[in-house]
C-alpha positions in Angstrom: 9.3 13.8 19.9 7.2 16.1 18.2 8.1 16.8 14.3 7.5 20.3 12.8 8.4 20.8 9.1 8.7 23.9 7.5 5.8 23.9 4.7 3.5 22.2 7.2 1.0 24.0 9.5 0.3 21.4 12.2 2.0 18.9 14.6 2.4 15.5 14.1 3.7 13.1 16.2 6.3 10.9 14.6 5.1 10.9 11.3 5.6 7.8 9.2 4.8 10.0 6.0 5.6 13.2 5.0 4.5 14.9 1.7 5.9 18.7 1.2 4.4 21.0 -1.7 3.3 18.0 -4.0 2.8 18.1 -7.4 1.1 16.0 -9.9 1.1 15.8 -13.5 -0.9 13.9 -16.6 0.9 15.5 -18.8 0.2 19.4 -18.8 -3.3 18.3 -16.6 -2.5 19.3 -13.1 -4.1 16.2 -11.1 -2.7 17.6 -7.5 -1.6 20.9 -6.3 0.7 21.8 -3.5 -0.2 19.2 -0.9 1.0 19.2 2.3 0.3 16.2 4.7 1.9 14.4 7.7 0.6 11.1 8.7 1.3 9.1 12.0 2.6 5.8 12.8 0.5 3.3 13.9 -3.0 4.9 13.1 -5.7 4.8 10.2 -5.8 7.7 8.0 -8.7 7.8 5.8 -8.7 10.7 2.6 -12.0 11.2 1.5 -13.5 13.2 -1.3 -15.7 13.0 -4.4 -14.7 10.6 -7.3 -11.6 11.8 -9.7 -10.3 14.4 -7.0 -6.7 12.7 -7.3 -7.2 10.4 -4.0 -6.3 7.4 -6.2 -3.5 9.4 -7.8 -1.7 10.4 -4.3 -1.9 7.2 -3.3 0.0 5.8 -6.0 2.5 8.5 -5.4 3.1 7.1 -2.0 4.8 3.7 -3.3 5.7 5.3 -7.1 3.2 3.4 -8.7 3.0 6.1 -10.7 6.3 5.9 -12.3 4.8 3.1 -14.6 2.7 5.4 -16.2 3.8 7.5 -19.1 4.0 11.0 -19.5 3.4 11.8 -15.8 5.8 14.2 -13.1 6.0 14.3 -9.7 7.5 18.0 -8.1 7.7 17.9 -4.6 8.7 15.4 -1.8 7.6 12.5 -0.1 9.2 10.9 3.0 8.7 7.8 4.4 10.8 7.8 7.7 13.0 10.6 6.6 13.7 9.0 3.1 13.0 10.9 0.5 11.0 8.2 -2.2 12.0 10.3 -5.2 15.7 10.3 -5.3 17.4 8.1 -8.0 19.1 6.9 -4.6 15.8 5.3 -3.6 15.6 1.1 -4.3 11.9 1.1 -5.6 11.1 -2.6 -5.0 12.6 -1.8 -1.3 9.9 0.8 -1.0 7.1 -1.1 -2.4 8.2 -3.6 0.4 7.9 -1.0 3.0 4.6 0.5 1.5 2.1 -2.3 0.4 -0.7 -1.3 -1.9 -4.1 -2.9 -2.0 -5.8 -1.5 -5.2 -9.5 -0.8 -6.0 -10.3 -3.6 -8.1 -9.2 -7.1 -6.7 -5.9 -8.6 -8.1 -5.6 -12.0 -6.9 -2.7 -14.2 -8.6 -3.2 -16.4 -10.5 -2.2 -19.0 -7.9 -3.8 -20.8 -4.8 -4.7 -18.8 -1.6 -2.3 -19.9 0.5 0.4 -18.7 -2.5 -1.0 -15.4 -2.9 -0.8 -14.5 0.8 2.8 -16.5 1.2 4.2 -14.6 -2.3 6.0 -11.9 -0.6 7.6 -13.8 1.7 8.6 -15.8 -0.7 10.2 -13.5 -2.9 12.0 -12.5 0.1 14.0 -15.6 0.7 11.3 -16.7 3.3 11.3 -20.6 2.4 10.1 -22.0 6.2 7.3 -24.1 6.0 6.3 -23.5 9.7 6.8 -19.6 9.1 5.0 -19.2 6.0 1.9 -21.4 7.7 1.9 -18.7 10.6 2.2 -16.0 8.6 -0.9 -17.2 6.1 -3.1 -18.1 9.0 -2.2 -14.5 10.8 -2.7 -12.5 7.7 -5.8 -14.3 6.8 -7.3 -13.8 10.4 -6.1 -10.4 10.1 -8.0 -9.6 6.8 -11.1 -11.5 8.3 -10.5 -14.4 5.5 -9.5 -17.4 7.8 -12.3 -18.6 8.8 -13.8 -19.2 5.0 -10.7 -20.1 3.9 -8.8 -22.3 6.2 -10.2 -25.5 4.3 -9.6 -24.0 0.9 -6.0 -22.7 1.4 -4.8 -25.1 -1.7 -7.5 -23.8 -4.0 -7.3 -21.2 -6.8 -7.6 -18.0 -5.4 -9.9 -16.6 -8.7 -13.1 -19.3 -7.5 -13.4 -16.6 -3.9 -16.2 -13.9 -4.7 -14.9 -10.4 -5.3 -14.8 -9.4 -1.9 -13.6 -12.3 -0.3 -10.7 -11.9 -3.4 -10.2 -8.4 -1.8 -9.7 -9.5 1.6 -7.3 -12.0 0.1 -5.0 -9.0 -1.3 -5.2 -7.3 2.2 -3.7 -10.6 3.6 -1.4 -10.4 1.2 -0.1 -6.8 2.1 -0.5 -8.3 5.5 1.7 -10.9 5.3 4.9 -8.8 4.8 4.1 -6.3 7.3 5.1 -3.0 5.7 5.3 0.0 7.4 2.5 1.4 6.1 -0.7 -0.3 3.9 -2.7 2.2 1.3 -5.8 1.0 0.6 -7.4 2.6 -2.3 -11.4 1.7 -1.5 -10.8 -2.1 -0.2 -14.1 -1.9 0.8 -15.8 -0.8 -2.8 -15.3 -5.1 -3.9 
């Protein structure tokens, strides 16, 4: 099925995000204006543009990150699978579940390797040994980690370089498969 919205001038096939006449404020500072995007399921989507164009900031608006930070609005809407992420209806922990966030800079626990990728799961009741070993191996294979870190699983994940530390917060967002990953430059570590 094909999904048309109002405000949007394009097609796209069932969208897993929608964003409709977005709005973002640093206090009076207008950081974005009026954006209107669609983006499908299963696919990369890549936004590009030059540094402090608001890229970071619309990502954050995606899982509410932005919420933390004071003196900041949002006007418009954001769906993610026909729920709208800004009503006071909307669980935010639920939605951070559903839309993992890899940031810029690397943010490894504190904790070994095989923790941080197993950490969601865990929070999420997940306490099967066998499960959280497939998951860890999967997400680690999936983020290119394994196979430097298959002997090291039970070692502090702050001794891996910064972008082996980077890959280990992509297995991380792995591990809990969301429905959608942002990735705010994984590659820049």
């Amino acid at each position: 099925m094909t999904a048309q919205f109002e405000s949007l001038p394009f097609r796209v096939e069932d969208p897993a995000i929608v964003v409709e006449d977005l709005c973002f404020y640093y206090g009076h500072s207008e950081a974005l204006h009026s954006l209107n995007l669609a983006f499908p399921r299963r696919q990369v989507t890549a936004l590009i543009g030059p540094s402090g164009c608001g890229k970071s900031t619309f990502l954050r608006c995606l899982n509410r990150m932005n919420d933390m930070v004071d003196g900041t609005r949002m006007l418009g809407s954001i769906r993610l699978g026909g729920m709208e992420i800004n009503s006071e209806k909307t669980d935010v922990i639920d939605l951070r579940r559903r839309v993992g966030m890899v940031f810029q800079k690397s943010n490894p626990f504190p904790k070994s390797i095989y923790e941080n990728v197993c950490y969601g799961l865990r929070i999420a009741g997940e306490k099967n040994r066998g499960v959280l070993d497939e998951a860890v191996e999967k997400s680690l294979r999936g983020a290119g980690l394994w196979v430097e870190a298959k002997d090291r699983l039970h070692d502090s994940a702050l001794g891996l370089s910064g972008g082996q530390q980077q890959r280990l917060c992509i297995a991380r967002a792995i591990a809990v498969n969301p429905e959608v990953i942002l990735m705010d430059e994984p590659c820049s570590a």
